[in-house]
N, C-alpha and C positions, 0 to 999 in steps of 0.2 A: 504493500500500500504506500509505504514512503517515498515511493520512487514513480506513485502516479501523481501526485500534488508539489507542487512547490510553496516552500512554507517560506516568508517572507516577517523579517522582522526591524524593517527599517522604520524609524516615527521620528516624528521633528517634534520640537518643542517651541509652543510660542512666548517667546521668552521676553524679558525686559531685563535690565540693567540689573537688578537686585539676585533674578534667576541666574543670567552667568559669571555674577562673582560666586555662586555657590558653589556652579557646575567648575570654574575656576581655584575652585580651592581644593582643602585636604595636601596631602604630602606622604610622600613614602617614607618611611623608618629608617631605610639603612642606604647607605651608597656602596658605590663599587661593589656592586651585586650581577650576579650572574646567575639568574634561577632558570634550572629546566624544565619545562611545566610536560605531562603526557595529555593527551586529550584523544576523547571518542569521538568516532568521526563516523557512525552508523547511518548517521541521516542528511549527510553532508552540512555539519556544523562540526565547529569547536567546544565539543562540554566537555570541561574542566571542574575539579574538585576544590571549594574554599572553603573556609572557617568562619563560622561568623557568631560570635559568641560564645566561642567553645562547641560549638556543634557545627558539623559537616553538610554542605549542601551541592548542588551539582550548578552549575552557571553557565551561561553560554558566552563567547568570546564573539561581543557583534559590535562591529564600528560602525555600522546605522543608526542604533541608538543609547544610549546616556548607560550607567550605572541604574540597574532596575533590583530590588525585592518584594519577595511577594507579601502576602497580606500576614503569612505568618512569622516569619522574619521578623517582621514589624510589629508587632503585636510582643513577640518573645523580647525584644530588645524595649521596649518600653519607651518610646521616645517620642517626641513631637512634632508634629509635622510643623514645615515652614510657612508653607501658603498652600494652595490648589492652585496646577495650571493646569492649560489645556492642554491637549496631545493628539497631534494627527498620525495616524498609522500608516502602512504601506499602502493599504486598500481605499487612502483618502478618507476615511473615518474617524471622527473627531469622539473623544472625550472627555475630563474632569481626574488629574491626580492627584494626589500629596505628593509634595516635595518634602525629602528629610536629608538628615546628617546621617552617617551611619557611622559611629564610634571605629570599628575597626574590620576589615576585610582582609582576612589572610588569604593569599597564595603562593603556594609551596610556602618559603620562608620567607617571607615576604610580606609584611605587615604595611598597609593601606591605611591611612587614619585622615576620620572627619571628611569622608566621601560623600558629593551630594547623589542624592540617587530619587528616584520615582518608585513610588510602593504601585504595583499591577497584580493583578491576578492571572498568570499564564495560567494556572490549572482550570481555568472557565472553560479554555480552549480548546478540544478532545487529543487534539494531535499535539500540542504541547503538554498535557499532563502526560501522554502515553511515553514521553521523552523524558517527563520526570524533570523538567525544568525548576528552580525555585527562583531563577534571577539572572541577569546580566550582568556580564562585565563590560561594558560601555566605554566608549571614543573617549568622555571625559578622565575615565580612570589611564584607561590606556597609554593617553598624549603624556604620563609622567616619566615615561620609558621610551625604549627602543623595543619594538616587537620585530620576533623572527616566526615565520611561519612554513613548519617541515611537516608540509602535505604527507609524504611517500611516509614519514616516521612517523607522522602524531605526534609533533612534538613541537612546542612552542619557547623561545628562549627569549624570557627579559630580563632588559641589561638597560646600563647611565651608560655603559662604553660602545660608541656604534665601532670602535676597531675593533672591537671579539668577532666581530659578526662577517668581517672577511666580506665588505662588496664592493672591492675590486674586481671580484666574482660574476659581480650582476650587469650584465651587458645592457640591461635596460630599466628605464625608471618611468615614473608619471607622478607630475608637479601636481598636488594638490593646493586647496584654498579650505578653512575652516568657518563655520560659526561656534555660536557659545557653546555648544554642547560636544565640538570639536571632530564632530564625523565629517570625515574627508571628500570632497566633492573636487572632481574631475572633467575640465573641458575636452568634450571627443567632438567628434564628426561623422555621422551616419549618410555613408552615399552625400557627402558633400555638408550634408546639412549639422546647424553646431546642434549643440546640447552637452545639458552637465549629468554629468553622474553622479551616483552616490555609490561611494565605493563600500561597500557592504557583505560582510560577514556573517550578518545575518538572513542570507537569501542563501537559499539550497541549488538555488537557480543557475543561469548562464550568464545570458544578457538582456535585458530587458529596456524600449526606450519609448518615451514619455508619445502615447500618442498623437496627439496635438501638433509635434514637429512638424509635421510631413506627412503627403498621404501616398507616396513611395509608389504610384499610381503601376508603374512597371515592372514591380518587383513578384518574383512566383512568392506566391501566399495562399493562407487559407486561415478559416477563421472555426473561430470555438463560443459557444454559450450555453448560460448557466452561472455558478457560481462562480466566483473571482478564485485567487489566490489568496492564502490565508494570512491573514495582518495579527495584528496584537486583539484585536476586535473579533477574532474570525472571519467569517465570506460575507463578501455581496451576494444578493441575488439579484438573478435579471442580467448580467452583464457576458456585452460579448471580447470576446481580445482577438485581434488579426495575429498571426505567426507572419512572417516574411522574412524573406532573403534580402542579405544587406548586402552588396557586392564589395565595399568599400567602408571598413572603421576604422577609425582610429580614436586613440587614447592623448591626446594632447600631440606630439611627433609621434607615435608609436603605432604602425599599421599593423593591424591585427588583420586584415585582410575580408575575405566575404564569412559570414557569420548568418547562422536563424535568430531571429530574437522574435520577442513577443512585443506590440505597442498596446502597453499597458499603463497604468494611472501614473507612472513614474522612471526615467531611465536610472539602471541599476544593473551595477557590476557585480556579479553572482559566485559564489564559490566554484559553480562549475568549470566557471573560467579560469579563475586566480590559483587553482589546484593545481593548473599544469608549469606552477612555477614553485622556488622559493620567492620565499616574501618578507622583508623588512619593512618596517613602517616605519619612518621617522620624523614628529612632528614638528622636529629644531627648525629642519632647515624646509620643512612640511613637501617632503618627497617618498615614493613607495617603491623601494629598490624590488625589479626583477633580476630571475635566473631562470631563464626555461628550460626546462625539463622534456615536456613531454610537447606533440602538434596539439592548438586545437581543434575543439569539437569539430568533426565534417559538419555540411551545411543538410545534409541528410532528416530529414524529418518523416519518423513512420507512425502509425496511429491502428489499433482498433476501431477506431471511432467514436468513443465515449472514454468518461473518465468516473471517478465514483471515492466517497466517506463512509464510513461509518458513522450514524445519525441517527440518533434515538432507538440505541440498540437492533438498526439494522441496515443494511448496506448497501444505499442507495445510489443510483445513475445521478451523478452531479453535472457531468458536462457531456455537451454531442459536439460533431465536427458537421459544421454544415456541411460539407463539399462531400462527406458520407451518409448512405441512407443504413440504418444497422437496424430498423424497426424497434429502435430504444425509444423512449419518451425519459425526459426529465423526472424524475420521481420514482419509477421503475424500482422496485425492489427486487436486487439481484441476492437470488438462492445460492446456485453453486455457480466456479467457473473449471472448469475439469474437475478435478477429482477434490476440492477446496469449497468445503460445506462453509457457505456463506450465512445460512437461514438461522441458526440460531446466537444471536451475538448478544451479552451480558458483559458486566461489567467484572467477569471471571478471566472471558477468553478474550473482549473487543482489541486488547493493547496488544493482545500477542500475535491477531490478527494483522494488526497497523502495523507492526515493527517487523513482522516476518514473509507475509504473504506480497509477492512482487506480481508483474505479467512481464518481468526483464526476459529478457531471452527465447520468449514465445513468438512462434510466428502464425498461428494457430488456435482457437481457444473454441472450445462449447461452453455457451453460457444459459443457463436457466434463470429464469424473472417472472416476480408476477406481480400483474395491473388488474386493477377487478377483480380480485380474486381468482384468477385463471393463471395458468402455466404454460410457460412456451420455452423450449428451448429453441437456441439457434447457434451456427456455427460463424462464426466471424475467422476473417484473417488479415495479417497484420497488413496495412498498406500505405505503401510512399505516397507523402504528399508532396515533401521537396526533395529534388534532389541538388 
């Protein structure tokens, strides 16, 4: 299932002058530090192990948005909120936080003191509780370091010294610009045309770019509707996204070449992408040293034709491919798909469902559904939409 949704966790905050001296403050404990952090990478993020109060929680490493804990965090540490702001998610959805201090955040050895952060509740979210989230480590905490990011090892290294990190290495970089909450935005160009990025940590995704640019009138595409992608908020409904071929991007001088992206509520540089490198962050001199690894993604896009949640204990058709007819409707509750008993989901099996069960590597599927109360099975197979 993790691998049919992209989970998106970029959100701005509408901030005033009072909010980013907060998000500007706190301090790290120790200098000439070099900690090596491991992190799980099941769902394409960075979750990481911290301390926060003497007790253990799992975090995720997103430079889309701020330092976040959740309601229980909050609650254990006993503290006071600053003010309420707003907060717009990935998916354009606004709502109402607390702003607080957060006495102390360890990772590895590494003590964080007087961090401003936003108390949210991931676990509302089905796909974030199933991940077991309690909180972020956010662009503000991060910009106090130097971050190295070793996709191939799971393995993250910060440091005060950018020469440990060796990038004389990195043949290439991309100049960023910050606001107050210090996540990195990136001028590219799609087929000619600008737009900023949000360079993000928090998207499981590739590349993604702000609909509204351009309407790319020539490019092979195909579109999708139904639910969004999911934000701090969860889904839209009702919402359609075009996929298109982008013959031509770049990242400020950096041509990444022809790419699929989606024109969605926002453009966003996705871990899909940024995996096929190492990666340093450095907010001094505000630049993101690459080292490419691996090519990337082909421009290749294949589909079933539908997409699908888990949703009130059961496992419903969330998105169709217009330019495919599969005799799905929206709503659709799917039973099995081969041999992978859909029909009974609880909150025993739903997470192990989410975390385990893929359609990766299928070219092929029988799937059973029922509308009205009736049964139908059908056979789908997997088909190129771009090549």
């Amino acid at each position: 299932m993790r691998k049919i949704v992209y989970l998106f966790f970029a959100f701005i905050i509408l901030s005033c002058n009072s909010v980013s001296k907060i998000f500007n403050s706190g301090k790290l404990a120790s200098t000439n530090y070099e900690e090596y952090i491991s992190f799980n990478y099941d769902n394409n993020f960075a979750l990481i192990d911290v301390e926060i109060n003497g007790k253990p929680y799992t975090f995720l490493v997103d430079t889309g948005a701020p330092t976040c804990i959740s309601n229980e965090i909050y609650e254990d540490l006993n503290i006071k909120p600053i003010k309420t702001i707003s907060i717009s998610d990935s998916q354009g959805q606004n709502n109402y936080q607390e702003l607080v201090v957060v006495p102390e955040i360890r990772i590895g050895n590494l003590s964080y003191e007087n961090i401003g952060a936003v108390v949210v509740d991931l676990r509302n979210v089905f796909e974030f509780n199933c991940m077991g989230i309690d909180g972020i480590i956010g662009a503000n905490q991060m910009a106090k370091s130097y971050w190295k990011f070793d996709y191939e090892n799971h393995k993250i290294t910060i440091t005060d010294q950018l020469e440990k990190l060796d990038i004389a290495s990195y043949t290439d970089s991309m100049r960023f610009f910050y606001t107050s909450q210090k996540t990195p935005y990136i001028v590219g160009r799609a087929n000619g045309i600008k737009t900023t990025f949000t360079y993000d940590t928090g998207s499981s995704g590739n590349i993604d770019i702000k609909k509204t640019i351009g309407k790319f009138k020539n490019s092979k595409s195909y579109s999708s509707y139904g639910n969004s992608n999911i934000g701090l908020y969860d889904t839209k409904d009702s919402v359609s996204i075009r996929t298109v071929k982008i013959d031509s991007l770049y990242f400020n001088d950096l041509f990444v070449g022809a790419q699929t992206v989606d024109l969605d509520h926002g453009s966003l540089i996705g871990n899909d992408f940024m995996n096929k490198h190492d990666i340093v962050m450095d907010w001094k001199t505000q630049n993101i040293y690459l080292k490419k690894l691996k090519d990337y993604e082909t421009t290749k896009s294949t589909s079933f034709g539908f997409g699908y949640r888990l949703k009130d204990n059961q496992t419903v058709v969330s998105r169709l491919i217009k330019e495919l007819d599969t005799d799905l409707k929206l709503g659709d509750q799917i039973l099995k798909i081969n041999n992978q008993d859909l029909s009974k989901v609880d909150e025993s099996n739903a997470c192990n469902i989410y975390n385990d069960f893929t359609l990766k590597g299928l070219d092929r599927i029988e799937l059973t559904y029922m509308r009205n109360g009736k049964e139908k099975t059908i056979t789908l197979d997997r088909v190129i939409l771009i090549e």
